[in-house]
Structures are given as structure tokens and as C-alpha cells.
C-alpha positions in Angstrom: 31.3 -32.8 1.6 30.4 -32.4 -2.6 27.6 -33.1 -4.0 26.6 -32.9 -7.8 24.7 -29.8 -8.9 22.9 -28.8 -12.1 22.0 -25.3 -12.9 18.8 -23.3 -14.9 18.9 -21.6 -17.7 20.0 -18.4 -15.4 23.0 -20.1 -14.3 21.4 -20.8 -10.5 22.3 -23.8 -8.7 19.5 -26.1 -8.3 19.0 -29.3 -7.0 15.5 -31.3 -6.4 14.7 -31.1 -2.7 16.7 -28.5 -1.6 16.3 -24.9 -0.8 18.9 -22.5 -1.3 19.3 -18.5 -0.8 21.4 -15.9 1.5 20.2 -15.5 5.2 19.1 -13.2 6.7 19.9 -13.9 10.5 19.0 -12.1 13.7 18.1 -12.8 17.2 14.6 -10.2 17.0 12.2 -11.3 14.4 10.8 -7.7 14.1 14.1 -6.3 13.4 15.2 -8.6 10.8 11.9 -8.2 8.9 12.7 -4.9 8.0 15.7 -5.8 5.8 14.7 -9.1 5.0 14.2 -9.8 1.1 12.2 -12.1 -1.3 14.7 -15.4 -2.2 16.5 -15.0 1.6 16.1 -17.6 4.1 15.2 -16.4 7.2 17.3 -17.4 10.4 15.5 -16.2 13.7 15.9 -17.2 17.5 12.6 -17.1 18.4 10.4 -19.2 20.9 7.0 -19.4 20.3 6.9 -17.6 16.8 3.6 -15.1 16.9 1.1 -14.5 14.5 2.6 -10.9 14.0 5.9 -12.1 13.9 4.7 -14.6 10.8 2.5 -11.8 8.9 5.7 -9.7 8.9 7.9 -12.1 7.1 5.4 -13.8 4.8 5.0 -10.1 3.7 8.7 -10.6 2.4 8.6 -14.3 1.0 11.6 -16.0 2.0 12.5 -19.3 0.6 12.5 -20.7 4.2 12.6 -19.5 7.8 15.1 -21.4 10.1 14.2 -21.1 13.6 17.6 -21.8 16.4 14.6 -22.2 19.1 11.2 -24.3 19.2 8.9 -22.4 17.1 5.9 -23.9 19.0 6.7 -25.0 22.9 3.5 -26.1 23.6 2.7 -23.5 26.3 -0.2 -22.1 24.6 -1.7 -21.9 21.2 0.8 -19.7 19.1 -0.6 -20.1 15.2 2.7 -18.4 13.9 4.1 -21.6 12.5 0.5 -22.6 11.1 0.7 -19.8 8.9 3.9 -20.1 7.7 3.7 -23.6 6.6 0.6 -22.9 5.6 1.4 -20.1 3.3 4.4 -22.8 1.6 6.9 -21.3 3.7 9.0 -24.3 4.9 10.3 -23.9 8.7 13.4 -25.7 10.2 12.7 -25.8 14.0 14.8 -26.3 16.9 18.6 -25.9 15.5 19.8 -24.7 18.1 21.8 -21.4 18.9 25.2 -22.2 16.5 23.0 -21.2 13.7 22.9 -17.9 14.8 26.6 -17.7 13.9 26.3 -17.6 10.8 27.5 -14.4 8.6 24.2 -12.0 7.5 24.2 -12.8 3.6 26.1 -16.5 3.8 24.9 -18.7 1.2 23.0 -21.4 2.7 21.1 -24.4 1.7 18.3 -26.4 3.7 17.7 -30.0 2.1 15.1 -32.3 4.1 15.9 -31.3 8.3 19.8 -30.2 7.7 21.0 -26.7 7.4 24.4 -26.6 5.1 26.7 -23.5 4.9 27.9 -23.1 1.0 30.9 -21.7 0.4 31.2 -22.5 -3.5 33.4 -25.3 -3.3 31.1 -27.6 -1.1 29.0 -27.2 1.8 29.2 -28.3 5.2 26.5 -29.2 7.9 25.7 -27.0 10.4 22.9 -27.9 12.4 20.1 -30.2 12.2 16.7 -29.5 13.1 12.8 -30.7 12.6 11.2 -29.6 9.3 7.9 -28.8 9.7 4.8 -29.5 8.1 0.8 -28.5 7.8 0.1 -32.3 9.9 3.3 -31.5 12.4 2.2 -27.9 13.2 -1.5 -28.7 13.8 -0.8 -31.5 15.9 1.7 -29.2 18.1 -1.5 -26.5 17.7 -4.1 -28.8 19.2 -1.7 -30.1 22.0 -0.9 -26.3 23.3 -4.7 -26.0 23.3 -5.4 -28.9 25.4 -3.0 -27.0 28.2 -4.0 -23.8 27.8 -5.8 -23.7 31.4 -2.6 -24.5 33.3 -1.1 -21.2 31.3 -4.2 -19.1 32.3 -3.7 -20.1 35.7 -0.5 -18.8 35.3 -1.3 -15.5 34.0 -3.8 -14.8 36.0 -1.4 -15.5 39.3 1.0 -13.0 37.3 -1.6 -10.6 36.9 -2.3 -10.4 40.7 0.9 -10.3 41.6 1.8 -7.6 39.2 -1.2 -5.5 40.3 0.2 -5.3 43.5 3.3 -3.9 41.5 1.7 -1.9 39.2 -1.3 -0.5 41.3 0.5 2.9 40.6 -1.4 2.9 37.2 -4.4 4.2 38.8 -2.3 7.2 39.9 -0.2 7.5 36.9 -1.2 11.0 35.9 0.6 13.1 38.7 3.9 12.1 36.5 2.8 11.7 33.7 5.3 13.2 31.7 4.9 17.6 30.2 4.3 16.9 26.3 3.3 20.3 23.8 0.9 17.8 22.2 -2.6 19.5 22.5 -5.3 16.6 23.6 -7.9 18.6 25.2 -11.4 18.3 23.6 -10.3 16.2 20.5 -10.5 12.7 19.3 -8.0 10.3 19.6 -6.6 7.5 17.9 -3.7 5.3 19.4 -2.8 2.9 16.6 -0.4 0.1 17.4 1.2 -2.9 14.7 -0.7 -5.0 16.2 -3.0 -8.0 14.7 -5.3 -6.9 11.8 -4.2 -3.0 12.0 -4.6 -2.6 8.4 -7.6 -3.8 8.0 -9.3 -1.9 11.0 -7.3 1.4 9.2 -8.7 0.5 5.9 -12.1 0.7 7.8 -11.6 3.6 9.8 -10.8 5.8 6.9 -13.6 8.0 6.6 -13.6 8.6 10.4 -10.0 9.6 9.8 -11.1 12.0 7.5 -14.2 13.4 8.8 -13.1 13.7 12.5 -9.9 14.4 11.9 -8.9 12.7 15.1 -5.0 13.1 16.5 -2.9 10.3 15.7 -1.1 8.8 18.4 1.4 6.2 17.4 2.8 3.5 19.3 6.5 2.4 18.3 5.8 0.8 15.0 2.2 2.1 14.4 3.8 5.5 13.0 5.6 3.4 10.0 1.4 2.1 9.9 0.1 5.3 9.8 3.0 6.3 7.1 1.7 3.9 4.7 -1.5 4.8 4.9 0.0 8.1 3.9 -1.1 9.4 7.2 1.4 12.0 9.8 1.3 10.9 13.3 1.3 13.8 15.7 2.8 11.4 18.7 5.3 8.8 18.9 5.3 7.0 22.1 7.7 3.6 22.5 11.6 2.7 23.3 11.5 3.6 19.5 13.3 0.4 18.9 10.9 -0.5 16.1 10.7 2.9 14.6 12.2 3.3 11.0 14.3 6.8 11.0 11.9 8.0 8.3 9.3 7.7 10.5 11.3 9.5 13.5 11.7 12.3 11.0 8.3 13.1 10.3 8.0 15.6 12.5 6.1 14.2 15.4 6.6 14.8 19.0 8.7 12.0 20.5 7.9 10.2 23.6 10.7 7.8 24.8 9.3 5.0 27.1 11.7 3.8 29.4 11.7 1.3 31.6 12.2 0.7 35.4 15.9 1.6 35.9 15.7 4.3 32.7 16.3 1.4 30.2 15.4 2.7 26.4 16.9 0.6 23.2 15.9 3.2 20.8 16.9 6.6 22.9 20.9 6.2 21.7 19.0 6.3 17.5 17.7 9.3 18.8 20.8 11.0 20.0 22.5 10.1 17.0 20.1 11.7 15.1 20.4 14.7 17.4 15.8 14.8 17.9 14.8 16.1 20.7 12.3 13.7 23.0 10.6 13.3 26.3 12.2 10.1 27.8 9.6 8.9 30.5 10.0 6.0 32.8 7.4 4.1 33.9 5.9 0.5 34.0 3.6 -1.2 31.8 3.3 -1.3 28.0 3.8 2.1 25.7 0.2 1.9 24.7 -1.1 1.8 28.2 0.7 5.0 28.2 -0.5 6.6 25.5 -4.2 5.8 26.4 -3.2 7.2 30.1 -2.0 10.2 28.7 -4.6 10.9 26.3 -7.3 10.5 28.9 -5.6 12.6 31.4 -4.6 15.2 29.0 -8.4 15.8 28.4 -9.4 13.3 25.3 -12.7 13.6 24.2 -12.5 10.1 22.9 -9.6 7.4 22.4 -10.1 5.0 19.4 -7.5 2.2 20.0 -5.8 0.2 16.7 -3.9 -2.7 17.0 -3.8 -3.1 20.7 -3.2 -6.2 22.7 -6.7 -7.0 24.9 -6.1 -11.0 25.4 -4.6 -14.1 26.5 -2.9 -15.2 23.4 -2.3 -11.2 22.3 -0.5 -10.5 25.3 1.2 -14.7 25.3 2.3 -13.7 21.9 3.9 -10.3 23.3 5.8 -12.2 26.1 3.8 -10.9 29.1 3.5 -12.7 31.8 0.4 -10.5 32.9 -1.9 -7.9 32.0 -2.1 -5.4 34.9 -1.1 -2.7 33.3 -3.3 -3.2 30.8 -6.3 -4.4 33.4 -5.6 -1.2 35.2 -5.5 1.3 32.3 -8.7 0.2 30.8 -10.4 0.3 33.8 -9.2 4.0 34.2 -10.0 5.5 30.5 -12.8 2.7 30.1 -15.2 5.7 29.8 -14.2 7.3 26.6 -12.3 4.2 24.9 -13.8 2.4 21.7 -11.2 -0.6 20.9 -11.7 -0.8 16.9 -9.8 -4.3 16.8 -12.1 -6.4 14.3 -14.1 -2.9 13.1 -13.4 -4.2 9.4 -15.2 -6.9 9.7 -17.9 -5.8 11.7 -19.7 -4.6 8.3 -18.8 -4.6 5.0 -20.9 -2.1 3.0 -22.9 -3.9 -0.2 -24.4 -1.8 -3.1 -27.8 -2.7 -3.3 -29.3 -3.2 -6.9 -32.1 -0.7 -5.9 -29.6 2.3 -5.3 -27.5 1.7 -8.9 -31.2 1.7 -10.3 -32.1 4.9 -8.5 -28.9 6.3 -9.5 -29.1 5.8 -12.7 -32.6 7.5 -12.8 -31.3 10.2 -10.8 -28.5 10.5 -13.6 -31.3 10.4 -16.5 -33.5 13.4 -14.9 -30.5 15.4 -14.4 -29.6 14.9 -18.1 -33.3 15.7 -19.1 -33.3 19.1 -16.8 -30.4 20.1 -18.4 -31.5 19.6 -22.1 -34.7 21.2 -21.2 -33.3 24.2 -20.1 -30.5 24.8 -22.6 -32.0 26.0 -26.2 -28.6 25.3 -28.4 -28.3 21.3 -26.9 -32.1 21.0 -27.0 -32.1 22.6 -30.9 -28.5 19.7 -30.7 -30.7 17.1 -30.1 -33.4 18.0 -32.0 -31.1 17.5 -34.9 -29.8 14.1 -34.1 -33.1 13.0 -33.7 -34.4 14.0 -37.3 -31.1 12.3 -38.7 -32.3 9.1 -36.7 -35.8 9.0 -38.0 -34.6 9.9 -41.8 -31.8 6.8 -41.1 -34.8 4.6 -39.8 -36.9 5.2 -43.3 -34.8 4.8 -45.6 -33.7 1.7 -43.6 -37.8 0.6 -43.8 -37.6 1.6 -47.5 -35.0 -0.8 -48.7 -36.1 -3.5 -46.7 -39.4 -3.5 -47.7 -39.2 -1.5 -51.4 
């Protein structure tokens, strides 16, 4: 199938309506975010997009995000899509799974709610799907939140159930698992990538630096605290969302596993020949970090990032929150969640305080001049040049 093409002045193939660039392609948004690119089109297979999942590749603005699953099933609020359409981002929906197919870095082109594989000579259709806009996604928005109750009846029959699983939690600590990592006595901060962590980091920054607490990262919070040119001390996931530079920073590693001694990450780790503490247990990574924290002795845990609610933990893919539910009820005592701390209070300077600083400013200059003879004798000088300026100034003005 051909179709006439101009070109810019850079020798790029353009053509009104129609959206061109490599993808990009993988089945885990997370994963493809870190190599994804400004001008590449995004192609994911992933249900329900999440808010995270949406900051992370707006950060990279692609051309366009095409999406093999439904974007928004209607199961509960998810705002992912909102944002990217929102942000200009166009999103193809619900292409289904021969997109995936494609070859990372195959030139493709999206024009109205088709998906065309260019190969230079032509292009041919591969998959239709629903092109999304601002009116399309807010009307899917306000439907999920009209059945949101049937989905917290849901999760709150999961919950139960999984508390009669995971009741274990409250006993946790006699296997917890033997790390060299000091707690005892100290503060400590547990950050995870979660929803506004830079923000709450920005905020937190003089705590950081005054209390010096031990940083505790979960999975992708130590590539957070790296860019806030901070070192964790801990790294506690299935270090599948780790970058190797951030494995290499020289803190102690903590592989979560899961029931049956599943890990993604720990074969990355062999590879890279770093030694680790594999650990199997239920439950989220950062319900283990608080638990070990508080049983290690922590003075205090600051949590950053964490997931605490409905659509937090709907947005993770849990069905529950027992872990969770059981954890905080256990380290309750010492644990200060700093989700939202940024904007809690924003710090004004008050026009009284620049005015008493600059007084301040003028009596130190005035002690000083008093008390040194060669700037006060200076001075002096400068001032007698001033008042001879300002007469002969008065002379020849007014003879």
C-alpha cells in the first residue's frame, strides 16, 4: 500500500495527520522506559496504564504510546491515560497482542486509529486500534468511578482472605533475614518510586542532611536516591527495576524472593558476580524493609513513595493489602509516611525578614567601618570628594 510523502527541509518524511518514529516495544512499561527516547513511539502491553507508569514515559516524550491492551478497563479509576493525552501524547488503545511483534527500532507510523509498519518502500497495516482523546478518556474516567464500590468490595474480600495467608507478618521477624546493615538507634528512611517521590525528597532535604538518616531503598528508589546525588545504604527488591549503576554503588543487597524462591533480578546479580541476601517471603519489598527496620531496632522509619491506598495498590496490580495492613499495624509506632510532605508547606519569605536582613546587613557594615581606622579614614575620603562633587555641582547650576 503507497502513499505520497513530502519531506522538511531536514529530509524527514512528513505527512499531515500522521505520526511517525521507531518503537520502542516491550511487554513491562517500567522496563521499556528506561531505554525509551524523545521522537520513539512507545509500544506497551499494558492493562490499566498507572499514573507511575504515565510520569515515567512523558519524562521521555514519545511521539505516541501504542497500547496492545485496554489502557483503561473500567475496573477502577486509573488516570494514566488522562495524563498522557493530556500532556499531547496521543495513545492508540486496544491493538491487540500482534503489535507486540514488531522489531525494537521498526519504523512505524500511526495515522488517525491504524498502526502501519514502514519499511521504505511502503507501509502496511498492522493493527487497528481506538485513538484516544481528552473527551474519550474522561468519559472512561468518570465511568470507572461510578464502579469503583463493586472493586472495593473486591479488595477488601481479597484482603481478608489474604490475611488469613499472610497472618505470618506479625511474626515475620524470627526469619527475617541476617543483614551487616547497622539499624539500631538511627533514623530511617525507606524510599520507594512511587507517586510524587521527588517532590517529597525535594522536601525532605534538610532532614536528610541534618539527621543523616540511613537510606533504605526499595528496587527502583536507589536509582531515586542516585539522582538526588544521594548513596543508599540498602537495596531491598527482586532488583528487577534496578539500573546496574545503582547495584554498583556499593550498598548491601537484599534479594526479595517470592513464594517458591522466584527473583527476576537475582540471575543480573550473578552475572555481575555481587554478593546478596536472597530472602523469601510474602508481601511487597517495602513491607519488608519497614519490618526489618523496626525489628532491627529503628529509632524512626520515614517512608517515601510507598503505596497506602486503593488506587496505589489497584495501580500496583494487588489484589489486597494485607501485607501492607499487617506491617503498618506492627511498626505503626515509629512510622511517619512523608507521601504529600511537599505540599504540606511551602516556606514564603516574608517582606519583614528581607527588611530585617537588610538592616542586619547595614549594622554589620557600620561595626565594621567603625572599628577599622584605614576603611573609616577610606571613607572619610570618598565622602569629602562627594561634598566637593555636590558644590561645584550647586555652583554651576546656580553661578
Amino acid at each position: 500500500m503507497m502513499f505520497r510523502r513530502r519531506k522538511d527541509s531536514a529530509g524527514a518524511v512528513i505527512e499531515p495527520g500522521v505520526l511517525r518514529g521507531p518503537a520502542r516495544i516491550d511487554s513491562r512499561t517500567k522496563n521499556l522506559v528506561g531505554r525509551l527516547q524523545a521522537g520513539d513511539i512507545a509500544v506497551i502491553d499494558h492493562e490499566d496504564i498507572d499514573r507511575v507508569a504515565a510520569e515515567g514515559l512523558l519524562q521521555h516524550k514519545p511521539v505516541a504510546v501504542v497500547n496492545a491492551s485496554r489502557s483503561t478497563t473500567g475496573r477502577y479509576p486509573n488516570v494514566g491515560p488522562l495524563l498522557l493525552v493530556s500532556a499531547g501524547v496521543p495513545l492508540l488503545d486496544d491493538c491487540g497482542p500482534a503489535v507486540m511483534e514488531l522489531s525494537d527500532g521498526a519504523m512505524v507510523e500511526i495515522e488517525d486509529d491504524r498502526l502501519f509498519c514502514d519499511d521504505g518502500d511502503g507501509r502496511t497495516e498492522l493493527a487497528k486500534g481506538r485513538r484516544h482523546t481528552l473527551e474519550s478518556v474522561e468519559k472512561a474516567l468518570d465511568h470507572a468511578k461510578q464502579g469503583i464500590a463493586l472493586e472495593i468490595e473486591r479488595f477488601a474480600e481479597n484482603t481478608i482472605g489474604y490475611i488469613r495467608e499472610e497472618r505470618d507478618v506479625l511474626i515475620e521477624a524470627a526469619r527475617l533475614p541476617d543483614v551487616q546493615t547497622d539499624f539500631h538507634g538511627r533514623h530511617v528512611l525507606v524510599v520507594v518510586r512511587g507517586y510524587d517521590y521527588k517532590d517529597d525528597l525535594r522536601a525532605l532535604r534538610s532532614y536528610i542532611r541534618e539527621m543523616r538518616p540511613l537510606l533504605v531503598a526499595v528496587d527502583g528508589g536507589a536509582d531515586a536516591l542516585l539522582e538526588f546525588g544521594l548513596k543508599p545504604e540498602m537495596i531491598i527488591g527482586d532488583m528487577d527495576s534496578v539500573t546496574t549503576e545503582a547495584m554498583l554503588c556499593g550498598a548491601e543487597l537484599v534479594v526479595h524472593a517470592y513464594p517458591g524462591g522466584v527473583a527476576p533480578g537475582l540471575e543480573r546479580l550473578d552475572a555481575l558476580g555481587l554478593p546478596c541476601v536472597l530472602y523469601e517471603a510474602s508481601g511487597t519489598s517495602e513491607d519488608i524493609a519497614m519490618l526489618l527496620a523496626f525489628e532491627r531496632g529503628a529509632e524512626l522509619i520515614v517512608a517515601v513513595g510507598t503505596h497506602a491506598n486503593l488506587i496505589e495498590f489497584l495501580d500496583k496490580g494487588r489484589r489486597g493489602m494485607a501485607s501492607t495492613f499487617l506491617t503498618r499495624l506492627r511498626v505503626g509506632p515509629i512510622l511517619v509516611d512523608a507521601k504529600g510532605v511537599s505540599r504540606l508547606y511551602r516556606g514564603r519569605v516574608r517582606r519583614s525578614d528581607l527588611w530585617l536582613l537588610v538592616l542586619a546587613a547595614l549594622a554589620t557594615m557600620g561595626i565594621v567601618v567603625a572599628l577599622s581606622d584605614p576603611l573609616r579614614l577610606t571613607l572619610g575620603a570618598y565622602w569629602i570628594e562627594l561634598e566637593n562633587w555636590w558644590f561645584q555641582l550647586q555652583r554651576s547650576l546656580f553661578g
